[in-house]
NURO-455295 format. One record per atom (N, C-alpha, C): atom name; y, x, z. Coordinates in steps of 0.1 Angstrom, whole numbers, padded with zeros to 4 digits, always signed. Each point is the difference from the previous one (the first is absolute). Layout:
CA:Y:X:Z
...
This chain:
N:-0053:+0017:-0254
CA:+0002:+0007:-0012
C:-0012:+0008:-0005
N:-0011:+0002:+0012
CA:-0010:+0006:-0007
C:-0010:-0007:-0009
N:+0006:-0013:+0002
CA:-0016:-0007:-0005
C:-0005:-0004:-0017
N:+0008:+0001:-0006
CA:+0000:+0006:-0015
C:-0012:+0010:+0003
N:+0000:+0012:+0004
CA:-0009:+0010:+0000
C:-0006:+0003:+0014
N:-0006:-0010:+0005
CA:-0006:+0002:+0010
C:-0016:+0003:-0003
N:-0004:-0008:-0012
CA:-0013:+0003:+0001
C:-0006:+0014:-0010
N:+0014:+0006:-0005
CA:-0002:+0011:-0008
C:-0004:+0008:+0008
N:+0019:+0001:+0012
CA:-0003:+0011:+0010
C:-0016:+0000:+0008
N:-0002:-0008:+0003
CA:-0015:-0004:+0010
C:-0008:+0007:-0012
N:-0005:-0006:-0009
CA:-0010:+0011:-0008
C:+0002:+0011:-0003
N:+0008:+0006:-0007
CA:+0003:+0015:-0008
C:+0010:+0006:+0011
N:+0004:-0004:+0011
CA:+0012:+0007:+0009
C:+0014:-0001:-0010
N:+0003:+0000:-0010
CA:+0013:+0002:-0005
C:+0002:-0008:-0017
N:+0014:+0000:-0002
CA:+0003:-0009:-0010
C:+0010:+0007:-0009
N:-0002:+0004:-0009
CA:+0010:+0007:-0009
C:+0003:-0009:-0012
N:+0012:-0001:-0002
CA:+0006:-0009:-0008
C:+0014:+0013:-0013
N:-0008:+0005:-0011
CA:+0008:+0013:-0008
C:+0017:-0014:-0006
N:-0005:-0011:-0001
CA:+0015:-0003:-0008
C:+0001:-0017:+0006
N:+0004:+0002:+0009
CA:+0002:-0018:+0002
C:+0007:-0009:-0009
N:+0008:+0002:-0008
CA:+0005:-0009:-0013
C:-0012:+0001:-0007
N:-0012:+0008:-0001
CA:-0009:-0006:-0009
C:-0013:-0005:+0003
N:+0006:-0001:+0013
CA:-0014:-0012:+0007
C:+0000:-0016:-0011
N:-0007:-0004:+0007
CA:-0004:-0014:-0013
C:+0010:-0011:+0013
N:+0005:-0011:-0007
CA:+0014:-0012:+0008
C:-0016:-0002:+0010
N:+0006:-0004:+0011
CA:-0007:-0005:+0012
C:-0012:+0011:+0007
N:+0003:+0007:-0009
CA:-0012:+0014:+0012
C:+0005:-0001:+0015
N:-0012:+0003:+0007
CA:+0005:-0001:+0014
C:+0013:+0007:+0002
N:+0007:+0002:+0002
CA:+0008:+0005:+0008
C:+0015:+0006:-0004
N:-0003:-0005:-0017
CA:+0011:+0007:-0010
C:+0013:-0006:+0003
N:+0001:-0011:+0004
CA:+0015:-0006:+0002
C:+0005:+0007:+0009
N:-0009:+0005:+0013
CA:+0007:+0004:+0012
C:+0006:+0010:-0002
N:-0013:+0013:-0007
CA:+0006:+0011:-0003
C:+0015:+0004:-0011
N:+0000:-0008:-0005
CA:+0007:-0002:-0013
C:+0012:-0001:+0001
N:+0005:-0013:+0016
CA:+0008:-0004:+0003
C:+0006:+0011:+0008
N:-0005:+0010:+0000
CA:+0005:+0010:+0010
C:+0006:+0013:-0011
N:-0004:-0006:-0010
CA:+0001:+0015:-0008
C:-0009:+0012:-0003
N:-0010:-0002:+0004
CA:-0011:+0008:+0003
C:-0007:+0003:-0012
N:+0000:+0008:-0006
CA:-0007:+0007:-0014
C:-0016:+0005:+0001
N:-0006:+0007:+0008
CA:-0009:+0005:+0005
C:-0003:+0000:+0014
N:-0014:-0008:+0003
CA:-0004:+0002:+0017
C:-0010:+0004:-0001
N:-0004:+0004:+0012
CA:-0013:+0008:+0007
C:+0000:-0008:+0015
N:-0007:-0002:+0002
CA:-0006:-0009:+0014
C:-0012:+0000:+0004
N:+0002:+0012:+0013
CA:-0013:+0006:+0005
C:-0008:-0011:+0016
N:-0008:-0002:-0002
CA:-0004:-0010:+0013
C:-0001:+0007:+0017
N:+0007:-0006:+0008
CA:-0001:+0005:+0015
C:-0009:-0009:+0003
N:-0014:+0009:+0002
CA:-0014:-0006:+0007
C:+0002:+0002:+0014
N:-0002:-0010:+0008
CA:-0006:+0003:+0013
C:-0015:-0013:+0003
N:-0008:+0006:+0007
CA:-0013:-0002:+0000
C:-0007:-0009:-0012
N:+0006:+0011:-0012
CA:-0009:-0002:-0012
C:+0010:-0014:-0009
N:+0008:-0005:+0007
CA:+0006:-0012:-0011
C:+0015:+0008:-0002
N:+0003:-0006:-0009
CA:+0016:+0005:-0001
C:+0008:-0011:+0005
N:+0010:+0012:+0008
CA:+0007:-0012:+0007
C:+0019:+0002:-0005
N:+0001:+0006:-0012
CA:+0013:+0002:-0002
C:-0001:+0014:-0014
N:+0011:-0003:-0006
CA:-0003:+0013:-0008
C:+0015:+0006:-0001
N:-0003:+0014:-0001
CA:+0011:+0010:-0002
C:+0002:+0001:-0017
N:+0013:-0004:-0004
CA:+0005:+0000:-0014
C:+0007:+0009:-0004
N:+0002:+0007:-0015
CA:+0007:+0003:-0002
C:+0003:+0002:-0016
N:+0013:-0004:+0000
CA:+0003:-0002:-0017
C:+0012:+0006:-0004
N:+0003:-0003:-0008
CA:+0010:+0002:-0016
C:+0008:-0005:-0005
N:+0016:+0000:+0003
CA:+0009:-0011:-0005
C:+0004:+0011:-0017
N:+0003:+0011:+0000
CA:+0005:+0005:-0009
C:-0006:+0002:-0011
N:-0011:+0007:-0001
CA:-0012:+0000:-0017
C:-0014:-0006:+0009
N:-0005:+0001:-0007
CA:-0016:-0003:-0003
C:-0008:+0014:+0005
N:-0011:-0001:+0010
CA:-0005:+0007:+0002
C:-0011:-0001:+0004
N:-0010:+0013:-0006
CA:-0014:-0001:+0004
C:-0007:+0010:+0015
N:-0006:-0009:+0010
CA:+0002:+0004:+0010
C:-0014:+0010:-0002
N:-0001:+0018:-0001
CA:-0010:+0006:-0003
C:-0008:+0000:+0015
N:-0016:+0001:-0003
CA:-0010:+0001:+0010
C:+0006:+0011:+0013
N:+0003:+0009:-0004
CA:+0004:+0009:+0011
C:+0011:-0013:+0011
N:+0010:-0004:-0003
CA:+0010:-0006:+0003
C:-0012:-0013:+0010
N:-0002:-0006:-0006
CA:-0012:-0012:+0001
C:-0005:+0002:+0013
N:-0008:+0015:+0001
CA:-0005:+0008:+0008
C:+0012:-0004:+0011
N:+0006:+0009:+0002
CA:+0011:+0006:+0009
C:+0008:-0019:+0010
N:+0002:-0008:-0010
CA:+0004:-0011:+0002
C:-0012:-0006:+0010
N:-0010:-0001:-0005
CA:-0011:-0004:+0006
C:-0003:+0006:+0016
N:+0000:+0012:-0003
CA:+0003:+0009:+0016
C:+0009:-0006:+0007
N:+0014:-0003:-0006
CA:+0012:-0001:+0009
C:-0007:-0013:+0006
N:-0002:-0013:-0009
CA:-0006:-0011:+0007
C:-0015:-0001:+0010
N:-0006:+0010:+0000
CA:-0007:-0003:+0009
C:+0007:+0010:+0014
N:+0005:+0009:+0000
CA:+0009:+0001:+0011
C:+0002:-0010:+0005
N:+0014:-0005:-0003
CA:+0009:-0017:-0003
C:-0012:-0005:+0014
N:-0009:-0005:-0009
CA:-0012:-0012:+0002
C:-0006:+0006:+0012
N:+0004:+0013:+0004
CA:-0012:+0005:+0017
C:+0012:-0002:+0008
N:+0014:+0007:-0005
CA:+0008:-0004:+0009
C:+0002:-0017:+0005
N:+0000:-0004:-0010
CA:+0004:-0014:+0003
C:-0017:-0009:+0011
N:-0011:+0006:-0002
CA:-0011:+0000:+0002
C:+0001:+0004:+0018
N:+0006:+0012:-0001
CA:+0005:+0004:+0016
C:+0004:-0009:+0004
N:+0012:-0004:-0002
CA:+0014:-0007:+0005
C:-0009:-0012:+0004
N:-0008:-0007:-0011
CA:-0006:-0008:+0005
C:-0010:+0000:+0015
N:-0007:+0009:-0001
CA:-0007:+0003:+0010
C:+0005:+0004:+0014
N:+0011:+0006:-0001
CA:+0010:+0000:+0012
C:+0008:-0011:+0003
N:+0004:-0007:-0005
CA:+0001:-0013:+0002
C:-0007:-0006:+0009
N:-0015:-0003:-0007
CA:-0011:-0006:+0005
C:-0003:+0004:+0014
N:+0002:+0011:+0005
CA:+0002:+0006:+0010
C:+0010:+0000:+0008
N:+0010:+0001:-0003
CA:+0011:-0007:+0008
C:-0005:-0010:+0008
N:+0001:-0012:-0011
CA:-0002:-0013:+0000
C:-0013:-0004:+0015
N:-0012:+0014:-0003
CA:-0009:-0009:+0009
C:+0001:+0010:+0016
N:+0011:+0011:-0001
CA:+0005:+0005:+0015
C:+0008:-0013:+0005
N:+0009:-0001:-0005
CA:+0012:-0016:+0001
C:-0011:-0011:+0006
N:-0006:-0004:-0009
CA:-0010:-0011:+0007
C:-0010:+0004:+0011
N:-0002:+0012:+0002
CA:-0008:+0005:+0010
C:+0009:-0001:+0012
N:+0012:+0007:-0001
CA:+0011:+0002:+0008
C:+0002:-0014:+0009
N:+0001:-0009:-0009
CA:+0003:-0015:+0003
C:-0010:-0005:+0006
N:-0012:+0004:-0004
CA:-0010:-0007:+0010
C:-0001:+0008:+0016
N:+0004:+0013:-0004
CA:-0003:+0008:+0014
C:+0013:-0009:+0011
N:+0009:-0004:-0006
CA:+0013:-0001:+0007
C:-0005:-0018:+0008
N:-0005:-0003:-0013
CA:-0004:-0019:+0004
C:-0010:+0006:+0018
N:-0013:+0010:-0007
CA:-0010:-0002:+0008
C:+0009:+0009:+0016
N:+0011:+0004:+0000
CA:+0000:+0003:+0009
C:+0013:-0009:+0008
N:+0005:-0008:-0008
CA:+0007:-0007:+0009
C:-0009:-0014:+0004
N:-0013:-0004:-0007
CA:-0006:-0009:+0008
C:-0005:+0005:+0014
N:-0006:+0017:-0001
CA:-0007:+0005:+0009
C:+0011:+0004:+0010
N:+0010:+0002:+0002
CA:+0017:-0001:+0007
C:+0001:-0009:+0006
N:+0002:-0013:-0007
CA:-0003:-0014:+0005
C:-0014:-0003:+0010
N:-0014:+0002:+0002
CA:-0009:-0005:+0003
C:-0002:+0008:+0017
N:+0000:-0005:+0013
CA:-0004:+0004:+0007
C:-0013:+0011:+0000
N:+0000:+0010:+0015
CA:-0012:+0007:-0002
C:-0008:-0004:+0006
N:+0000:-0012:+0004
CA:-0005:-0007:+0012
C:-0004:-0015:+0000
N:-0010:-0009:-0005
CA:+0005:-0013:+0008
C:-0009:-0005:+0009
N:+0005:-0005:+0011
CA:-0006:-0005:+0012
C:-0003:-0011:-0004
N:-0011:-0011:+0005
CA:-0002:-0012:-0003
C:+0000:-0006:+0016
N:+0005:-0009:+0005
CA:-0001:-0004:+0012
C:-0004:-0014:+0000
N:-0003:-0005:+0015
CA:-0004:-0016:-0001
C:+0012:-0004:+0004
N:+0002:-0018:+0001
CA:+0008:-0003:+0005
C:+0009:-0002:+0012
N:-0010:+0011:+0003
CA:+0009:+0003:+0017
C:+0007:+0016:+0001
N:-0004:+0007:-0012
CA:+0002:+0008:+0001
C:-0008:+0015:+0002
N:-0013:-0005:+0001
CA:-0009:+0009:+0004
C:-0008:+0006:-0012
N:+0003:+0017:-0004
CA:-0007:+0006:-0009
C:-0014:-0006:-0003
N:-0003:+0000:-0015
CA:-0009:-0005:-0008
C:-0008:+0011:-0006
N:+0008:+0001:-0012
CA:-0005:+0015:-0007
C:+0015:+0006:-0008
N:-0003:+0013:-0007
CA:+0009:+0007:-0006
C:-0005:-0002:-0015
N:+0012:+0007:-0010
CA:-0004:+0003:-0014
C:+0009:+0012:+0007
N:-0002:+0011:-0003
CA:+0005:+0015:-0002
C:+0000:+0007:-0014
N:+0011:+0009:+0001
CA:+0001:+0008:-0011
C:-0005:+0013:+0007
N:-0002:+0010:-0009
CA:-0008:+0011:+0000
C:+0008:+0010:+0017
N:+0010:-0007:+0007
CA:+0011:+0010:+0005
C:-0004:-0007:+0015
N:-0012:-0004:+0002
CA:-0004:-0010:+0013
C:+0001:+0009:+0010
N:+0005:-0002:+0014
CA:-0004:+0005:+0007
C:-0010:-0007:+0013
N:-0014:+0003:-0002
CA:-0012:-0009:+0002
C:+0003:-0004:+0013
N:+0005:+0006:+0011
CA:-0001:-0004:+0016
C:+0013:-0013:+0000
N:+0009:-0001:-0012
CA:+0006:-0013:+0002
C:-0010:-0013:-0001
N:-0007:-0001:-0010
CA:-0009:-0012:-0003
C:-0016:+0002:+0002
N:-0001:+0009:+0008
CA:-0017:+0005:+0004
C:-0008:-0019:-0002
N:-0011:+0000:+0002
CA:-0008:-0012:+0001
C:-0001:-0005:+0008
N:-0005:+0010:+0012
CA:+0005:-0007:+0010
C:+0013:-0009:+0005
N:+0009:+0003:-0008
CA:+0017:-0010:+0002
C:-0005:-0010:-0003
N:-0009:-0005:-0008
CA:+0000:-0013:-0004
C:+0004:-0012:+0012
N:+0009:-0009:-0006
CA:+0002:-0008:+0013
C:+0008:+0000:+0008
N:+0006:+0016:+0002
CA:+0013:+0002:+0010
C:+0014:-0002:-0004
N:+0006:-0005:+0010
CA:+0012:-0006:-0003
C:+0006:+0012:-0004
N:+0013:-0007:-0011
CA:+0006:+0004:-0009
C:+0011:+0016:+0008
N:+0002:-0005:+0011
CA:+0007:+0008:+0010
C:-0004:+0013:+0006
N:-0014:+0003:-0002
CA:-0011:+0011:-0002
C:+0001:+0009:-0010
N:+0003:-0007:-0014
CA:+0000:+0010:-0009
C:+0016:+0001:-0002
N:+0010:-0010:+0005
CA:+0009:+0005:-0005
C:+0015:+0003:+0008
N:+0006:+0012:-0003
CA:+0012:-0003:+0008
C:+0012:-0007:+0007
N:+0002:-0001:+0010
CA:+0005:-0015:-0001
C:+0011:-0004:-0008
N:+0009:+0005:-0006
CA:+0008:-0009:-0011
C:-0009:-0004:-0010
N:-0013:+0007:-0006
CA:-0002:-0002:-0009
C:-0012:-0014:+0002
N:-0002:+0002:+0012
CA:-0010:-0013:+0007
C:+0010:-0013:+0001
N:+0008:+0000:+0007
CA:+0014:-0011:+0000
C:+0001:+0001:-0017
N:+0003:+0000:-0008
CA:+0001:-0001:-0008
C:-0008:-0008:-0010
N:-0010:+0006:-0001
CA:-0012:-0009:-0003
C:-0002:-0015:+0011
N:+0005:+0000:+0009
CA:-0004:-0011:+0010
C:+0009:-0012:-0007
N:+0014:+0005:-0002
CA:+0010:-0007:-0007
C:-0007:-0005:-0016
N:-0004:+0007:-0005
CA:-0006:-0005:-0013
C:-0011:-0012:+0005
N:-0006:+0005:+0010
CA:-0016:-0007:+0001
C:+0006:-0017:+0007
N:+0012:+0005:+0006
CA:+0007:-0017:+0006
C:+0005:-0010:-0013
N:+0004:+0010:-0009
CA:+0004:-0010:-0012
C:-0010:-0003:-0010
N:-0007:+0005:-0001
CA:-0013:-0008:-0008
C:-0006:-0011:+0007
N:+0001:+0000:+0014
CA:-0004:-0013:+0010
C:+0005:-0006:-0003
N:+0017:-0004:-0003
CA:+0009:-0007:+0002
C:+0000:-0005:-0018
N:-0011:+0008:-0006
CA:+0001:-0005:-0015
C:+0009:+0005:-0011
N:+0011:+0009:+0005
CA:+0011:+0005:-0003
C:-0010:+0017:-0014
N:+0009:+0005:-0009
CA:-0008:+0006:-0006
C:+0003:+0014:+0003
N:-0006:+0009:+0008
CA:+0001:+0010:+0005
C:-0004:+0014:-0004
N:+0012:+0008:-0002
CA:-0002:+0013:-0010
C:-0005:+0015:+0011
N:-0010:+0002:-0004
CA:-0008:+0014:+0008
C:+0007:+0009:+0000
N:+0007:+0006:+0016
CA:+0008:+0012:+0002
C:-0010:+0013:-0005
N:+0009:+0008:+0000
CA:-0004:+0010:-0004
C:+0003:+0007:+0016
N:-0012:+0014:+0001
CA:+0001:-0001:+0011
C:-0001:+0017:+0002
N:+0012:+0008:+0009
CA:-0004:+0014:-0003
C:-0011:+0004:+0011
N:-0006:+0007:-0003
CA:-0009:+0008:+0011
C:+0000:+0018:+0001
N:-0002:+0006:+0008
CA:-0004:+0012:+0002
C:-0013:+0004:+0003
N:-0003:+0007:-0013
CA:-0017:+0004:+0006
C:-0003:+0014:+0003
N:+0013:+0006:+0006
CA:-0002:+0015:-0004
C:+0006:+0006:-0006
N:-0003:-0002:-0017
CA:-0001:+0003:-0009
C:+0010:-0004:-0006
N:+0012:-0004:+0008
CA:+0010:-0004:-0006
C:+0002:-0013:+0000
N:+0016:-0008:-0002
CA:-0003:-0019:+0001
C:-0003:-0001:-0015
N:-0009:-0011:+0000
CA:-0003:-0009:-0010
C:+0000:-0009:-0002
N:+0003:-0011:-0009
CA:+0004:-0015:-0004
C:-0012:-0007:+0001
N:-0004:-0010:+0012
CA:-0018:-0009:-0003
C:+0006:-0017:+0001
């Protein structure tokens, strides 16, 4: 409905219209107004970052009337109000919007990091430590350098050694074999490797 006077609003900020029956047949916007009853409008532009994005109207079903500068004034104020509030609203929004997507990535990145061992051992096919990948939570005397090469039973407790032994029989056997998870105690409380 604004686009009859969109490019008024955008240049001058506002559109005053003193008698709509004496607009000329086809002027922008006379049918609409017309069809409504509307004798006299004033239509002030709500700018935000410099374009208009909507305008605040106001008109006349009963006489004809000339909208004076003071008024003009006053109307114009109320609309750029209007246009910061709505300008806020927007901006808090925008804000919302990028806590929510922040929120959601914090949530993604921490159930992959939930999911991912703090630990992974690489072993040979006999079972005998290779090397580690570690997370920042290592406790170095489990995988020192010197380990390299020691059987799996060295670094680990025995269910969790039997355990992996069972995995390490089924990959022999060709079978597809899923990596236990394995608790340990470093002290420092159990942890998942």
């Amino acid at each position: 409905r604004i686009q009859p006077w969109h490019e008024a609003l955008n240049s001058l900020g506002e559109v005053q219209i003193h008698d709509v029956a004496a607009l000329p047949d086809g002027a922008a916007g006379k049918l609409l107004l017309a069809g409504q009853g509307v004798r006299s409008w004033l239509a002030v532009a709500l700018v935000q970052d410099g374009v208009c994005q909507g305008l605040l109207g106001f008109d006349t079903v009963r006489e004809l009337r000339h909208f004076m500068p003071g008024k003009v004034h006053l109307f114009r104020s109320v609309a750029k109000v209007m246009a910061a509030i709505l300008s806020r609203r927007d901006a808090e929004e925008a804000v919302r919007q990028a806590h929510l997507a922040t929120s959601r990535e914090r949530a993604r990145l921490q159930a992959v990091l939930s999911a991912m061992p703090e630990l992974v051992l690489e072993l040979d096919t006999q079972g005998c430590f290779m090397v580690c990948h570690a997370g920042a939570a290592l406790c170095p005397a489990l995988v020192a350098e010197d380990r390299r090469g020691a059987p799996l039973e060295t670094l680990l407790p025995a269910a969790g050694a039997e355990a992996v032994r069972r995995m390490l029989a089924e990959m022999a056997r060709g079978e597809v074999a899923k990596a236990p998870a394995i608790e340990l105690d470093l002290g420092g409380g159990e942890r998942w490797w």
